[in-house]
C-alpha positions, 0 to 999 in steps of 0.5 A: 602798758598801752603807748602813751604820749603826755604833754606837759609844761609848767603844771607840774614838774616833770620829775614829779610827773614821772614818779606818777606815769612814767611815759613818754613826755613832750613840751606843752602841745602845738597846733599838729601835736596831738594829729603828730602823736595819734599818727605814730602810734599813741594809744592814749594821749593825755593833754595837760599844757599847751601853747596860748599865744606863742604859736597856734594851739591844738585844734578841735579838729586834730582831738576828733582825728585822734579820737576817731582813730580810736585813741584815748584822749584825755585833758586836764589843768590846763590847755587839757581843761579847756578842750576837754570841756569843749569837746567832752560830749565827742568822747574826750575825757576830762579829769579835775576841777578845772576841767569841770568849771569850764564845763558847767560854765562858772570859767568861760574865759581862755586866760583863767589857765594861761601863764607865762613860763620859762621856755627852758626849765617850766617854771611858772613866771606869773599866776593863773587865774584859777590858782588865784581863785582857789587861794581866795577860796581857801582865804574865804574858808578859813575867815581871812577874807569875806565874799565880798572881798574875795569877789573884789580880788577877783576883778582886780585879777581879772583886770590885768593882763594875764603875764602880769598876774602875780600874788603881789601884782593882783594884792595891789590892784586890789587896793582900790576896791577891798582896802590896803588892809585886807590887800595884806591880809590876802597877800600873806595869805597867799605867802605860806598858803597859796593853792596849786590847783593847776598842779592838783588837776594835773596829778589827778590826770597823771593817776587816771591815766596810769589807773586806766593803761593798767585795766584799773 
């Protein structure tokens, strides 16, 4: 199997990852993670999470050395969407439907994917707004809510800051525009239901990455 690098946060657990790709993994990428790893040898590397706010995050210019160096870079869920849709076209590969949002232009906003975490296990500590929107959908789908209510919930969402956002925290918001009733409805919803779509993007990428270091 090719060398390869995968840096990886609160997307998804680490032991179910390696049950996928058992590779090297590394904490969710800096500024100089990705230049560090195509320096020392990574062949591909697939970028799933990345620092926001707590230090500078990975730069255009650190993807384009390791691609020009002829290494495989791959991003997806998360910091890995983001750069991806942005640098697709210089031959970055993007994989889920995070990724594809941001590229056709229905997420242009940084913080759909950002959350905050605990710095030692991963685990998530809010809500990202692209899993909220997926948990609307599917409340849209099965006739919880209408359109118009998942529209609401969504600017109530929007509307707070992004360590704040929580299925109960954005319910609440949600009051003033769609109504305390449906507020419960989509917050019971939420309970049992909730949609992980970060998380569905990152298995996806996990698989790509060990179907094309294998020749599949």
């Amino acid at each position: 199997m090719q060398e390869i690098v995968v840096f990886l946060g609160p997307s998804i657990d680490r032991e179910s990852a390696r049950a996928i790709l058992d590779v090297e993994y590394r904490p969710p990428a800096a500024r100089g993670d990705i230049e560090l790893a195509a320096r020392h040898g990574a062949e591909i590397i697939c970028l799933i999470d990345g620092v926001f706010f707590q230090e500078c995050a990975v730069s255009h210019r650190e993807i384009l050395f390791a691609l020009r160096s002829g290494v495989t870079v791959v991003g997806s869920s998360s910091m890995g969407a983001l750069r991806a849709a942005e640098l697709d076209t210089f031959g970055m590969l993007g994989v889920g439907e995070i990724y594809r949002a941001f590229r056709d232009g229905r997420l242009v906003a940084d913080d759909e994917v950002a959350l905050v975490f605990d710095p030692d296990t991963w685990v998530p500590l809010s809500e990202p707004m692209v899993n909220i929107r997926a948990t609307l959908s599917r409340a849209e789908k099965e006739g919880i809510i209408d359109e118009k209510c998942a529209e609401m919930i969504i600017k109530a969402g929007r509307s707070l800051y992004f360590p704040d956002r929580t299925y109960d925290s954005v319910a609440d918001a949600a009051i003033p525009f769609v109504g305390r009733d449906a507020a419960e409805l989509f917050r019971s919803f939420a309970v049992e239901h909730a949609v992980d779509q970060k998380r569905i993007d990152a298995i996806s990428v996990l698989e790509y990455v060990r179907n094309i270091s294998s020749g599949e």
